[in-house]
C-alpha positions in Angstrom: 30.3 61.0 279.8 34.0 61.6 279.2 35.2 64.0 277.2 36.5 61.4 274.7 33.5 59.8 274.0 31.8 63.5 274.2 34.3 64.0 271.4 33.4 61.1 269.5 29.9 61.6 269.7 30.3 64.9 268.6 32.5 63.8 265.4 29.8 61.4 264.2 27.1 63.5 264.4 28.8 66.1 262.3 30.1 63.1 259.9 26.5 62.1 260.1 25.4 66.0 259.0 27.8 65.9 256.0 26.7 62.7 254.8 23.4 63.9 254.5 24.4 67.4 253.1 25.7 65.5 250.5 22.7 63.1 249.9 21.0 66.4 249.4 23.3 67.8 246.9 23.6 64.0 245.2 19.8 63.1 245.3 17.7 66.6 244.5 15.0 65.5 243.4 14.5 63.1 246.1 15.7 65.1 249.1 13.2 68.2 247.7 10.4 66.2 248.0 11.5 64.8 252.0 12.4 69.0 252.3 9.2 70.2 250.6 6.9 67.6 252.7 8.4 68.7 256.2 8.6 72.3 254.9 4.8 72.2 254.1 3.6 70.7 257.7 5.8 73.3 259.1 4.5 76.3 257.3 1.5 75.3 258.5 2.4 75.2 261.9 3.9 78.5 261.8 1.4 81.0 259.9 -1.6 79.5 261.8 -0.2 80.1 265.1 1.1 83.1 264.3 -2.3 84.5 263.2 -4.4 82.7 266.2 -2.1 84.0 268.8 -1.9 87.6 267.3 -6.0 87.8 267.4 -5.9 86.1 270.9 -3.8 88.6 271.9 -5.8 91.5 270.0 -9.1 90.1 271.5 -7.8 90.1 274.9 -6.3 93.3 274.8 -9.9 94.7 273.0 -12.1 92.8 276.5 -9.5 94.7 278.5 -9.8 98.1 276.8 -13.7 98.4 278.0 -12.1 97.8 281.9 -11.5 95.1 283.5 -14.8 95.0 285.1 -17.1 95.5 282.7 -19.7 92.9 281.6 -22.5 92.5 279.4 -26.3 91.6 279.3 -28.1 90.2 276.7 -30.6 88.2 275.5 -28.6 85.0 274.8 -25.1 83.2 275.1 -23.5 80.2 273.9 -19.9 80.1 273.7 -17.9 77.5 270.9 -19.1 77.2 267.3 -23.0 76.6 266.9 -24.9 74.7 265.1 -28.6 76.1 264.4 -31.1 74.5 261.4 -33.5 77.5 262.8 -35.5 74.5 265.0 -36.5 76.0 268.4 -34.7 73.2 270.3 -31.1 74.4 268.1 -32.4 78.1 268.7 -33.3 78.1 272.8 -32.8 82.0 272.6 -36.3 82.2 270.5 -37.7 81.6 274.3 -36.2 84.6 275.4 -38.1 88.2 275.7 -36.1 91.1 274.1 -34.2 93.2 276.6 -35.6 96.5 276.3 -34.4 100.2 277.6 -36.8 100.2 280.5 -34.6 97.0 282.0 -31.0 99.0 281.2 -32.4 101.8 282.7 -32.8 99.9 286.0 -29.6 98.4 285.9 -28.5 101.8 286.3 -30.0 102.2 289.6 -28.4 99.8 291.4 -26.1 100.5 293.8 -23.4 98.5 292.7 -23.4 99.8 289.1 -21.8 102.9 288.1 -23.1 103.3 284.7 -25.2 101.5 281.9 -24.7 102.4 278.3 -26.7 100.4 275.7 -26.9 99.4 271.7 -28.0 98.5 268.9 -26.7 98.1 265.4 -28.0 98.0 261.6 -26.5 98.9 258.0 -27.8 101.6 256.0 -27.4 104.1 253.2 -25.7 107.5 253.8 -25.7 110.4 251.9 -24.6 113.8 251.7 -25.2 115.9 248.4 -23.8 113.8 245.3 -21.5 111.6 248.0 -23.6 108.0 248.8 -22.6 105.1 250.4 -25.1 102.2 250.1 -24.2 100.6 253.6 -22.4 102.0 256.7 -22.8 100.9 260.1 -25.5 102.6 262.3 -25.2 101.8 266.0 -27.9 103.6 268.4 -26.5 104.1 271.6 -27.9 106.2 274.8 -25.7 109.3 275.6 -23.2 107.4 277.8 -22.0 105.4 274.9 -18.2 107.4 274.7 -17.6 106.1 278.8 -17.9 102.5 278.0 -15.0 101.9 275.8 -16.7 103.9 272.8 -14.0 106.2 271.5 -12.3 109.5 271.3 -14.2 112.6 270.0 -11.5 114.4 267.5 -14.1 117.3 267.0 -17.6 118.7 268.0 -19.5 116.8 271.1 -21.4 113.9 272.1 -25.4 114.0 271.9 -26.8 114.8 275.5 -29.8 113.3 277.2 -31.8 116.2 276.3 -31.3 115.4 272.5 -32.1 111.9 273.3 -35.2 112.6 275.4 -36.3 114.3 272.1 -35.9 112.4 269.8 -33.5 114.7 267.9 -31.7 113.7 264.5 -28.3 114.3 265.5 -25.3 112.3 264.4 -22.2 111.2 265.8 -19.6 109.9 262.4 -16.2 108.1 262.8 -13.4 109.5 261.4 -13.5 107.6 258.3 -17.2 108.2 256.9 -16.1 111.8 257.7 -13.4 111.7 255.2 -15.3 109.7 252.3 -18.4 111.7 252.7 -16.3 115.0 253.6 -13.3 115.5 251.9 -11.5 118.6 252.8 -14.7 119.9 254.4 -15.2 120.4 258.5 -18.0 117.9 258.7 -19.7 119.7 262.5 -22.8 120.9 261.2 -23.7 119.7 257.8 -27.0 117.4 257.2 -26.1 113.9 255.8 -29.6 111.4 255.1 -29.6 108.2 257.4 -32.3 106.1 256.4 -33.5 108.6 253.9 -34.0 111.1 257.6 -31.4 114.6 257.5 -28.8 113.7 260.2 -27.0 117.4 261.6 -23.7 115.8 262.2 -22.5 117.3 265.8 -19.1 115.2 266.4 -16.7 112.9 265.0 -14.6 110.6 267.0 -12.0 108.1 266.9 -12.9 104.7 267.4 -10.6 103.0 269.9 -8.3 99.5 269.0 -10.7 96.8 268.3 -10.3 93.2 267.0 -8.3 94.0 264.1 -6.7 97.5 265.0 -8.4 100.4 264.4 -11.3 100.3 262.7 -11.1 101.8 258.9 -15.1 101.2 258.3 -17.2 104.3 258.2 -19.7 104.2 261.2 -22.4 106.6 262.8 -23.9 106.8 266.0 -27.3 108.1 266.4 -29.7 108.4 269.8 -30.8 105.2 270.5 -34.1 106.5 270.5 -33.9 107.5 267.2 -32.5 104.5 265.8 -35.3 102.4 266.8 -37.8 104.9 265.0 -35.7 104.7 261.4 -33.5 102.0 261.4 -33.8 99.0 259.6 -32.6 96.2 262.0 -32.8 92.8 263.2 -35.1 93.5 266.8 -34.2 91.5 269.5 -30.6 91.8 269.8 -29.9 94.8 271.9 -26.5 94.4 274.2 -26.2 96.0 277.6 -23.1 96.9 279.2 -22.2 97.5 282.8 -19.8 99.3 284.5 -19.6 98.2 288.3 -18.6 100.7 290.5 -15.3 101.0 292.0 -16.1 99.6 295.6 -17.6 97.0 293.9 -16.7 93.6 293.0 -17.9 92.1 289.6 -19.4 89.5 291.1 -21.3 91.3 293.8 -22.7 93.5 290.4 -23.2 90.4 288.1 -25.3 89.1 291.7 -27.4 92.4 291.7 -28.0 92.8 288.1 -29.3 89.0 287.7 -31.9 89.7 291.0 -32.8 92.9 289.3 -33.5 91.1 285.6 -35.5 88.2 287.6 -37.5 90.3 289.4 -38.5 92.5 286.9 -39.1 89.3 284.7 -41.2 87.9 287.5 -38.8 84.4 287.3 -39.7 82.0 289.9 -36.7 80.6 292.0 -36.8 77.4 290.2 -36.7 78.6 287.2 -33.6 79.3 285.1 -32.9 83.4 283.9 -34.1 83.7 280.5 -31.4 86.4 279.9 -27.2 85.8 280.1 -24.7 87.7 282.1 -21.7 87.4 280.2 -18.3 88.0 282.2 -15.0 89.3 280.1 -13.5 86.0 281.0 -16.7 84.0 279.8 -16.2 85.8 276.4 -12.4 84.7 276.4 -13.5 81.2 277.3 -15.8 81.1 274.3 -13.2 82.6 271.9 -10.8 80.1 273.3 -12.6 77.3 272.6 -13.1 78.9 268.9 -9.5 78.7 268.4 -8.8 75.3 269.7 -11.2 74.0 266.4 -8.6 75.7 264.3 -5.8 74.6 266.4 -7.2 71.0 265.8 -7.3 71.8 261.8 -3.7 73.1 262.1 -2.7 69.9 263.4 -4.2 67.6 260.9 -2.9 69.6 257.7 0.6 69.6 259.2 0.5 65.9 259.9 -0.2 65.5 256.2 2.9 67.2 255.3 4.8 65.7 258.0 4.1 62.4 256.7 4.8 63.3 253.2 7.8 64.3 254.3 8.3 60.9 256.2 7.7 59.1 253.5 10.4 60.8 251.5 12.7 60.2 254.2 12.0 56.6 254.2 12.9 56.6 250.4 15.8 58.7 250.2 17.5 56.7 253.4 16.6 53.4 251.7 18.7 54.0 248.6 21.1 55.9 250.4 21.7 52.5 253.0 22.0 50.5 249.1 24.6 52.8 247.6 26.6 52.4 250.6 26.0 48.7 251.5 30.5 48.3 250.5 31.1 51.2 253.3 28.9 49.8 255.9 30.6 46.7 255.3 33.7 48.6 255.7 32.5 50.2 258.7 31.5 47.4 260.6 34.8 45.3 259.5 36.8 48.1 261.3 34.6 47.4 264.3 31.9 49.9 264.3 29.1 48.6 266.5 25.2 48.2 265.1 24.1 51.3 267.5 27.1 53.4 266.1 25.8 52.6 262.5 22.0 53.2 263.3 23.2 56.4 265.1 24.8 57.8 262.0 21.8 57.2 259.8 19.3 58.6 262.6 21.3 62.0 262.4 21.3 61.7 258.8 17.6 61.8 258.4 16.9 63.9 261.5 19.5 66.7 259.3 16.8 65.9 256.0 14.0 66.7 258.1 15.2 69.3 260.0 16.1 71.3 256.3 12.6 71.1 255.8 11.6 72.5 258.9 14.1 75.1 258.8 12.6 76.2 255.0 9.0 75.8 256.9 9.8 77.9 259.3 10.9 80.8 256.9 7.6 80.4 254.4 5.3 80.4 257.8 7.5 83.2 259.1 6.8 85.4 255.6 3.2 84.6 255.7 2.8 85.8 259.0 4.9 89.2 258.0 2.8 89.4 254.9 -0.2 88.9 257.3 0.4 91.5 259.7 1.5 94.0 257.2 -0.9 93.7 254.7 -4.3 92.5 257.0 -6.1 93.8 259.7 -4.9 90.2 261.6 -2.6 91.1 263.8 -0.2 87.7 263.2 2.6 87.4 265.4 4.9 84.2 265.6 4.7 82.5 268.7 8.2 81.2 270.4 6.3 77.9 271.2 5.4 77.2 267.6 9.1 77.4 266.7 10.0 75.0 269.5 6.8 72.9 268.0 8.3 72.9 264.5 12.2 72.0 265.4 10.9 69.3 267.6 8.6 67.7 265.2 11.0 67.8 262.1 13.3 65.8 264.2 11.1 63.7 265.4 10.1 62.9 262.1 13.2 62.3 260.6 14.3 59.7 263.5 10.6 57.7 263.3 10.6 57.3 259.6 14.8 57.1 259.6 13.9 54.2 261.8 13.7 51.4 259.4 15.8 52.5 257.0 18.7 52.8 259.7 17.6 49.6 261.1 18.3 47.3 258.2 21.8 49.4 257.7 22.5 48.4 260.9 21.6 44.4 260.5 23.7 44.2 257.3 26.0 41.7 257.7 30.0 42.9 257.0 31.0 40.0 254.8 27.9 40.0 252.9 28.5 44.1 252.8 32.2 44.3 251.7 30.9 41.6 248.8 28.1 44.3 247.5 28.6 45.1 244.2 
């Protein structure tokens, strides 16, 4: 292209963006409705990417804090949204035995496996003295629980296996029961009631990043031996995780601790395990495939704005080719060609519906501020989504500026120049 042409080019599209500047300014009501359409399907766009990417990115970096070789056990896996009406053809885990301690404990053994920590979890009252709280996580874990991705201890100690052997009522609180059940007061010592049983607290850690941050719910950790004797809880979900060793792959681990649960289980070799080995990229799969419904959901509802946005675009570029029918006319009698007409009108609409996008953009770029700094959702906008939303205001603009720019173009110079 030479630089003349280049030049022209250039000149009509910016005579094409100050034509439809000044459609904006002249038709308000009209353009806001094209602006507000686009802007809507944008926003869209923008705030639910931003807040799918920022817990992709938290759950990934949460799988990855437990080390990049752990895994899990447990009684059943499906990964994707389910469906259950509670019939045991929707429910194939009701087939399943429970996994019990005596299995985890021979996980343990095998050579491959450097260590086994395993849990289980309930809600129940804690008190201490006039302070209550009527439900606070209880998770019963075996002593090993603070070497597989469990936390920081601020003060105190863990439980030992002694403690566990015996059955012993000790506690381990997060630091947030600790301050809404001890305010001011060193917590290392005192008795709180866990299931209506006296607790002697002995430690209170951190927990680490999770999910959604750092986690501001008060929970306790009690002997898993314990927690089975005074916890009310939903049996038959216990979780096991493994830690392969470091000569070890994870799949010469995953291979040993699915011949170990088989054996023990007395599975024939035709038969499939009635237990699931669940990998950290399995459990990115499965949230993946979560997020691609929403993704789905995203798309229709900015479609719908989109084409409201079209529609207004249509309208708006249909009385603007009217109005102007005398300077197309004039236009065309000077010699301008149908393509340089129908180019001018293309940019005009392109210009409506990129406004929109631009005000889309902004909205979807506040949510996601308001989002992240007000939420435990980490939302973070995506560079891609922004690429997403130029692309597919212009694209709008030029499909619905289509026909409007069409017909400008087909009007015929002495029929034009005799408008009134």
């Amino acid at each position: 292209m030479s630089r003349t042409s280049l030049a022209a080019s250039l000149s009509r599209l910016g005579e094409g963006v100050t034509i439809a500047l000044d459609s904006v300014r002249s038709n308000k009501a009209r353009a806001a409705l094209t602006i507000l359409g686009v802007a809507i399907g944008v926003m869209v766009v923008i705030a639910m990417a931003s807040m799918i990417t920022g817990i992709n990115r938290a759950v990934t970096a949460e799988v990855e804090s437990l080390g990049p070789k752990t895994f899990f056990v447990q009684r059943f896996f499906r990964g994707g949204i389910q469906i259950d009406d509670g019939s045991d053809e929707m429910s194939p885990w009701r087939k399943n035995p429970w996994l019990t301690v005596a299995e985890a404990e021979a996980l343990r053994q095998l050579p491959a496996v450097r260590d086994v920590t395993w849990r289980e979890d309930a809600q129940g009252p804690v008190s201490y003295r006039d302070a209550k709280l009527s439900s606070v996580s209880v998770v019963g874990f075996n002593p090993s629980w603070l070497q597989v991705g469990g936390g920081n201890l601020i003060s105190g100690r863990n439980f030992n296996q002694p403690e566990y052997a015996a059955n012993a009522l000790v506690t381990v609180i997060n630091d947030q029961l600790a301050e809404e059940l001890f305010p001011g007061l060193d917590p290392i010592g005192k008795r709180i009631k866990v299931f209506g049983q006296p607790f002697e607290v002995v430690g209170v850690y951190a927990e680490p990043s999770s999910l959604f941050g750092s986690s501001r719910s008060p929970v306790l950790v009690i002997p898993h031996s314990v927690f089975t004797k005074v916890a009310d809880y939903w049996k038959g979900w216990m979780m096991i995780v493994v830690t392969p060793t470091a000569d070890a792959t994870v799949a010469d681990a995953q291979d040993q601790v699915i011949a170990a649960m088989r054996a023990r289980r007395g599975l024939k070799p035709a038969q499939e395990n009635n237990f699931a080995v669940i990998s950290q990229e399995k459990l990115l799969d499965m949230f993946n495939n979560v997020t691609r419904g929403f993704f789905l959901v995203m798309l229709a509802l900015s479609s719908v704005g989109l084409m409201v946005g079209g529609v207004g675009v249509v309208a708006i570029m249909m009385i603007s080719v009217t109005e102007r029918t005398r300077e197309i006319g004039v236009r065309k009698a000077l010699g301008a060609t149908r393509g340089e007409v129908m180019f001018q009108f293309l940019v005009e609409a392109a210009t409506l519906t990129l406004l929109g996008g631009a005000c889309g953009m902004a909205l979807g770029a506040a949510i996601a501020w308001a989002v992240n700094k007000f939420s435990p959702i980490p939302a973070a906008v995506p560079l891609w989504s922004v690429a997403v939303a130029i692309i597919a205001s212009v694209i709008t603009g030029i499909f619905f500026g289509l026909y409007p720019a069409n017909r400008a173009a087909k009007l015929d110079p002495v029929e034009a120049l005799r408008y009134e």
